[in-house]
C-alpha positions in Angstrom: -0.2 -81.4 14.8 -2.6 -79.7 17.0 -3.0 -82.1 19.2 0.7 -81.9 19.8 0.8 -78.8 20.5 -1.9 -79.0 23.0 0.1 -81.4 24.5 3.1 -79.7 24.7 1.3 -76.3 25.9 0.1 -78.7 28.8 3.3 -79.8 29.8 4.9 -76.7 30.6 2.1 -76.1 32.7 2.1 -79.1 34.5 6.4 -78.8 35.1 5.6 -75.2 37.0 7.0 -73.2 34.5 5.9 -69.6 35.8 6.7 -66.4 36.5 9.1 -66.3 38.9 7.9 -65.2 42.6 8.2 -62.2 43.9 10.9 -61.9 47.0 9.3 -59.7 49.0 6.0 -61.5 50.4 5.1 -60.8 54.0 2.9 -63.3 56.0 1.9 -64.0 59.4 4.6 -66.6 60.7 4.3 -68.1 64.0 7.9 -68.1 64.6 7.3 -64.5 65.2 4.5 -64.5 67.8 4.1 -64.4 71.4 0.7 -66.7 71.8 -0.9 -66.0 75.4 -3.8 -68.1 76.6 -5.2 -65.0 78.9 -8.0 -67.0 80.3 -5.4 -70.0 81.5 -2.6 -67.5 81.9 -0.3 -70.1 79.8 1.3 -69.9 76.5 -0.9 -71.3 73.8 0.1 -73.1 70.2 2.1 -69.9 67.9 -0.6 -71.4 64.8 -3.6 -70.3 66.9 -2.1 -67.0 67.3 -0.8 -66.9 63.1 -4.7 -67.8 63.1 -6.1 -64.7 65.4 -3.8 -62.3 63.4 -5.3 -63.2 60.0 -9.0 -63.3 61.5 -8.5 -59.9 63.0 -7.6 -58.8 59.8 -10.3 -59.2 58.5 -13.3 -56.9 57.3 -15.2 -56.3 61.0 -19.4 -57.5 61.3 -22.0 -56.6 63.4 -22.1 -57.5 66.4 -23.9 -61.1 67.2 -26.7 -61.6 69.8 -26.8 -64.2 72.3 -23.6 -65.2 71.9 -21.5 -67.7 75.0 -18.0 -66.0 76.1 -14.9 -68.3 75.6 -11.1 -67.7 75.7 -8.8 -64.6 75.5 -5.9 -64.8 74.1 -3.1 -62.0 73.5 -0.6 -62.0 70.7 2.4 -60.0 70.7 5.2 -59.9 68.4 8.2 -61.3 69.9 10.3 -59.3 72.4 12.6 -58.1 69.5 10.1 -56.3 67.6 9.1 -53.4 70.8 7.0 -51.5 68.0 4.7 -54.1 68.4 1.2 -53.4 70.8 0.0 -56.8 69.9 -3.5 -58.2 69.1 -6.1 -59.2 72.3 -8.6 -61.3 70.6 -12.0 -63.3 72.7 -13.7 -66.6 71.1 -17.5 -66.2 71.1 -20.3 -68.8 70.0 -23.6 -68.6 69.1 -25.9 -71.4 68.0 -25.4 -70.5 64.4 -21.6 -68.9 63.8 -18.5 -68.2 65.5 -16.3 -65.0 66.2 -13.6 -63.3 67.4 -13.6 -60.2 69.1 -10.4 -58.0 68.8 -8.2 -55.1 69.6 -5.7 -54.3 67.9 -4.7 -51.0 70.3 -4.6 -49.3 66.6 -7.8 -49.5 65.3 -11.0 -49.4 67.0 -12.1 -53.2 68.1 -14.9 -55.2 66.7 -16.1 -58.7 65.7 -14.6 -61.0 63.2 -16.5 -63.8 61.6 -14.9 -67.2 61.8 -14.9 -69.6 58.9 -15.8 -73.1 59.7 -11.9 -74.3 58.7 -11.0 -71.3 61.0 -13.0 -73.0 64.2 -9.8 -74.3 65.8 -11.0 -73.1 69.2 -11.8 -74.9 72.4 -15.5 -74.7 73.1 -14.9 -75.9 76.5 -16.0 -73.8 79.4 -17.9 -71.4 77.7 -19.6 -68.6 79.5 -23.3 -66.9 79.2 -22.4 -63.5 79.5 -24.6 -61.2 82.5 -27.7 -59.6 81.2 -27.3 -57.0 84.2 -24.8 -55.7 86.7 -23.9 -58.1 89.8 -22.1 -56.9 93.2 -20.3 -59.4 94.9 -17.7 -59.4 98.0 -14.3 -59.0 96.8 -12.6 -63.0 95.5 -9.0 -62.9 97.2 -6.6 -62.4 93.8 -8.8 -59.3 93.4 -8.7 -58.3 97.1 -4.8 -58.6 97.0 -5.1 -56.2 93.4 -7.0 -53.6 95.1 -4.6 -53.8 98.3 -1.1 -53.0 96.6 -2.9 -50.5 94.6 -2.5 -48.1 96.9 -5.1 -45.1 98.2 -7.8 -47.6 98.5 -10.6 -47.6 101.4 -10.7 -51.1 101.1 -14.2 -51.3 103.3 -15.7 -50.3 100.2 -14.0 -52.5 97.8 -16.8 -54.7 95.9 -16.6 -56.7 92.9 -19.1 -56.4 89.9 -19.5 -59.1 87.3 -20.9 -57.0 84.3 -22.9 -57.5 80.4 -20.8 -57.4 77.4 -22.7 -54.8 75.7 -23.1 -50.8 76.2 -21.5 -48.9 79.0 -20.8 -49.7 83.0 -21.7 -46.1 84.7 -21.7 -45.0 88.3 -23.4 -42.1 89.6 -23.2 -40.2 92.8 -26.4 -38.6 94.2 -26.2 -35.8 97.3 -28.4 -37.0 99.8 -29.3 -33.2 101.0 -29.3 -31.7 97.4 -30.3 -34.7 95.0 -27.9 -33.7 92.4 -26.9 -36.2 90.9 -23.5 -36.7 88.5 -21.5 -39.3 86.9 -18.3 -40.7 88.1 -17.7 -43.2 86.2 -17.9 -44.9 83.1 -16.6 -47.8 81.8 -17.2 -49.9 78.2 -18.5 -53.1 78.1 -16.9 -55.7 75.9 -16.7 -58.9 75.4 -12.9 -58.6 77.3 -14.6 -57.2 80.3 -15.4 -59.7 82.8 -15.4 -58.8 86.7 -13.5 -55.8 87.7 -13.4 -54.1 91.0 -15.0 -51.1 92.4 -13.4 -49.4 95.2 -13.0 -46.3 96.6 -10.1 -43.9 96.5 -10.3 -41.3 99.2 -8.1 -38.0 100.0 -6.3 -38.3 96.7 -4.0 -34.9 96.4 -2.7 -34.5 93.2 -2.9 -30.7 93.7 -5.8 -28.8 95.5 -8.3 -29.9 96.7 -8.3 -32.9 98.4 -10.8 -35.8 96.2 -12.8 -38.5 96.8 -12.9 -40.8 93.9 -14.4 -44.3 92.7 -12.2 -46.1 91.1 -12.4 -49.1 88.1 -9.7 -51.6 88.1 -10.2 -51.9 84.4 -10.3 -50.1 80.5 -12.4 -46.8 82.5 -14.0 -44.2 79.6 -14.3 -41.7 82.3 -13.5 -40.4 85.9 -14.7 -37.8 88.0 -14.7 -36.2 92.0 -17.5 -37.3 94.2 -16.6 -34.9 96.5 -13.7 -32.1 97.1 -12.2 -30.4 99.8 -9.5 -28.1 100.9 -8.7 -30.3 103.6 -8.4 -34.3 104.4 -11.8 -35.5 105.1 -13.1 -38.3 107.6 -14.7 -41.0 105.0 -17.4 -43.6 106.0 -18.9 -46.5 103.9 -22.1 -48.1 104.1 -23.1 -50.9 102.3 -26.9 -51.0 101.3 -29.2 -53.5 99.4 -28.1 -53.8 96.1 -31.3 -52.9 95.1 -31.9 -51.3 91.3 -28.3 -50.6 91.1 -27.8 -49.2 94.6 -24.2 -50.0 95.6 -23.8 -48.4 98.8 -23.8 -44.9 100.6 -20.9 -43.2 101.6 -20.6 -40.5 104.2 -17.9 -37.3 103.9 -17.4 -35.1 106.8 -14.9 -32.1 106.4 -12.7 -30.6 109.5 -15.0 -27.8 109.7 -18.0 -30.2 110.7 -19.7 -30.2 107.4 -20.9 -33.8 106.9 -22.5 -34.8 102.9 -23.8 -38.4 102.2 -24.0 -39.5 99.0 -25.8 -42.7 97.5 -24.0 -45.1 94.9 -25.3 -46.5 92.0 -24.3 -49.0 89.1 -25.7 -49.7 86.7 -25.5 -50.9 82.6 -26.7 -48.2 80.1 -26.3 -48.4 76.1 -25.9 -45.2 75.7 -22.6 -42.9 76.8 -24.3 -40.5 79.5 -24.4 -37.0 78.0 -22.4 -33.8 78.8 -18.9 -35.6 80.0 -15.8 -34.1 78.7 -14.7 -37.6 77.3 -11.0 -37.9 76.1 -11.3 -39.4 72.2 -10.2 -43.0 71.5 -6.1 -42.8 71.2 -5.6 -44.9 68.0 -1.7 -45.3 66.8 -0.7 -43.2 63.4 2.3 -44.6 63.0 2.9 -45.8 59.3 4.0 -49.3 59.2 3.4 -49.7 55.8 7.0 -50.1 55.4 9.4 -52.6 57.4 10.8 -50.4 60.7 13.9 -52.4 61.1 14.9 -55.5 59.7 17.1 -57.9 61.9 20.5 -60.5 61.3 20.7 -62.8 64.2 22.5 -66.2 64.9 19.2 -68.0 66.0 15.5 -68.5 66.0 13.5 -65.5 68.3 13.1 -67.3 71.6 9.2 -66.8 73.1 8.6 -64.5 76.0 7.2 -67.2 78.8 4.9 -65.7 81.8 4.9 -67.0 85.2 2.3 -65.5 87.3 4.8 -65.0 90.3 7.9 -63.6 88.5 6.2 -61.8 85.6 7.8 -62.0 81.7 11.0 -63.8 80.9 12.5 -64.9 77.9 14.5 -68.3 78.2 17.4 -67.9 75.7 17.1 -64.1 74.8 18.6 -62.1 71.7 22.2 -60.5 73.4 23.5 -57.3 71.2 26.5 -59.5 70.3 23.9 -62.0 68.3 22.2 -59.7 66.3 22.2 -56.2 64.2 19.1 -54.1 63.3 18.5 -51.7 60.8 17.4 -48.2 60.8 14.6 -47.3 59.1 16.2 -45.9 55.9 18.8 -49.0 56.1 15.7 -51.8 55.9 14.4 -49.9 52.8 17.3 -50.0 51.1 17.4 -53.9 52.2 14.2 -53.9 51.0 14.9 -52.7 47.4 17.9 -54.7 47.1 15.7 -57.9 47.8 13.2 -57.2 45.7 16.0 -57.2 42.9 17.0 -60.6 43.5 16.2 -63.2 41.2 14.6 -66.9 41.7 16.4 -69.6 41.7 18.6 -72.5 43.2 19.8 -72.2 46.1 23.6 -72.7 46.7 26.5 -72.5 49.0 26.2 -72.8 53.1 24.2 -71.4 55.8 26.3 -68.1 57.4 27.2 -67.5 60.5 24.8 -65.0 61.5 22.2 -67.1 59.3 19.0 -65.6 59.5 17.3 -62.1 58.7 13.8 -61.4 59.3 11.4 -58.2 57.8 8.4 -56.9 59.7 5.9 -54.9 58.1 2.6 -54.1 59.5 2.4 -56.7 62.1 3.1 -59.7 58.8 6.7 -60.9 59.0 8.9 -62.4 56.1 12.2 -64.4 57.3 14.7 -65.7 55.2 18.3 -67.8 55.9 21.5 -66.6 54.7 23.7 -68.7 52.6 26.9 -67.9 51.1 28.3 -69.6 48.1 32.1 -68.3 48.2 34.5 -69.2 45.3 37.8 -67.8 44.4 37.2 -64.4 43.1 33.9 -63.5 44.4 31.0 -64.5 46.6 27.6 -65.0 45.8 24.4 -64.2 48.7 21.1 -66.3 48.4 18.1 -65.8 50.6 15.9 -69.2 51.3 12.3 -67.9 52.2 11.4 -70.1 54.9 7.7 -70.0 55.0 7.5 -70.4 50.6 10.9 -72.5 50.4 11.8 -70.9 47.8 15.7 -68.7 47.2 16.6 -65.6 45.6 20.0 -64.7 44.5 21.2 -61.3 45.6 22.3 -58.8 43.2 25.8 -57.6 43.7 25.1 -54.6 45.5 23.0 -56.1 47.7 25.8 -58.9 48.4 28.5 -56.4 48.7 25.8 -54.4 51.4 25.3 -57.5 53.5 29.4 -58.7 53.3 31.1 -55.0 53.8 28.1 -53.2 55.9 26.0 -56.1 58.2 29.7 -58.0 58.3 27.4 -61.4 57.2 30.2 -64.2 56.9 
């Protein structure tokens, strides 16, 4: 008899007889992503960006040494979801692990260890990073960058390949007095690459008139080289780039007063002392609840980059195709789904057939079915990522049939 009921205990194991699941289970879905090859500047495969998300969730490690540079990638929600500041994650090697580097734009940015089943990444033209600061002429995308930007003195414009590691920093020395301060400084990370350095001259926001250096890139901190009442007659010599010298740069004022200054760049660890540095602005929004949810007629079409014409989306969302929620409507949603029970699903697909839920940065989507019958209708939600359906209570039918108009 035992031995029969063993048996029989077994069984019901074995036919998947469980608890049922729970409806409300957010993941990372790639129909929801916006996967961006930044180093090719072409869209990449939505699993790769599923795959950064989940990695950059992850708890953050120390920072590896030696390590080869290889793509960049950003990953964005999908044009519907605008609350979205995306993911910008960097593949690095070294001889013994792999990583990801990441920003998230809400948390502070850090490495990410990469399981070996996680090593989907091209190791294809990998980079050594620079162990110090290199001036260069300027390449012609960046020359045409640093044209359009506007105030530039373009004779001064170089280009500086730069480490990974610690802080870029330019300081400004007077020639007659030696004082020396910082103008700039920049963090080094595995995102930065080469970035230019130009000059900015006469710059009048208010009084007085500035000359600045300017960072085509993530700058820390900014500050005058020299100030005037008056537009000033600006001159540029470029010197030998020896330790760190990047050029000298001559100001002479209206009245006759002429000041040179010597440049210098160079890679620190440390952030210089005694700046009035602006703290890290990290999001507090709370998304640990859903900030809309969203009915529409079709799948979320990707936003497609062309270099020339900027973003565009191919087949986009129109306000006739979808409704969203307010904030208070998706957690009523919410609550209502979460009363639903497991089961079979039944009846066909509606018009507007899909609804998706976002909830920080994970996604759950479901598709709509209605099983209509003389007296009353019935509302089932098919998870597609689990493939699994949930039967609607009746006030969560009667919300979706009388309030979103589902039919």
């Amino acid at each position: 008899m035992r031995k029969i009921v063993l048996l029989s205990i077994a069984a019901i194991l074995l036919s998947g007889c469980s608890p049922d699941a729970k409806p409300i289970e957010y993941t990372y879905l790639p129909e929801v992503y916006d996967t961006l090859n930044l180093t090719d500047f072409k869209d990449d495969d939505p699993a790769i960006g599923v795959l950064i998300k989940q990695v950059c969730a992850t708890k953050k490690v120390p920072a590896p040494k030696d390590y080869s540079v290889g793509t960049q990638y950003f990953v964005n929600l999908v044009s519907q979801f605008p609350e979205s500041r995306g993911v910008q994650a960097v593949y690095l090697k070294t001889k013994q692990d792999r990583f990801l580097y990441c920003h998230d734009y809400i948390s502070k940015p850090g490495f990410h260890k990469l399981t070996k089943k996680q090593d989907h990444f091209s190791s294809d033209d990998l980079t050594t990073p620079e162990s110090q600061v290199k001036i260069h002429p300027l390449s012609p995308e960046f020359e045409e960058s640093v044209r359009v930007s506007g105030y530039a003195f373009m004779k001064s414009a170089r280009q500086l390949t730069v480490p990974t590691t610690g802080y870029l920093v330019v300081r400004a020395t007077n020639e007659q007095t030696k004082q020396t301060v910082v103008t700039n400084v920049m963090e080094l990370t595995p995102f930065v690459g080469t970035v230019p350095l130009v000059l900015e001259s006469n710059i009048q926001i208010q009084e007085p008139y500035e000359l600045q250096l300017s960072l085509m890139g993530q700058a820390r901190y900014r500050a005058a080289i020299h100030a005037s009442k008056e537009p000033t007659t600006i001159e540029f010599k470029e010197t030998p780039h020896a330790d760190g010298v990047y050029g000298t740069v001559t100001v002479k004022e209206k009245t006759g007063k002429t000041t040179r200054y010597q440049l210098t760049v160079t890679q620190e660890q440390q952030m210089p002392s005694g700046l009035n540095v602006a703290p890290d602005e990290l999001d507090d929004a709370d998304y640990s609840v859903p900030r809309f949810a969203l009915f529409h007629d079709r799948p979320f079409p990707k936003m497609k980059i062309d270099r020339d014409d900027g973003q565009y989306e191919t087949d986009p969302l129109v306000p006739d195709t979808f409704i969203e929620t307010s904030l208070e409507e998706s957690k009523q949603l919410v609550r209502l789904i979460n009363a639903s029970e497991e089961t079979e699903q039944k009846g066909r697909l509606a018009e507007r057939p899909y609804l998706t839920l976002m909830k920080d940065g994970k996604a759950q989507q479901f598709k709509i079915y209605l099983d209509r019958r003389i007296k009353k209708t019935d509302i089932y939600l098919e998870d597609v990522h689990r493939k699994i359906s949930f039967k609607l209570p009746a006030e969560g039918r009667d919300l979706l049939l009388d309030t979103y108009q589902i039919k």
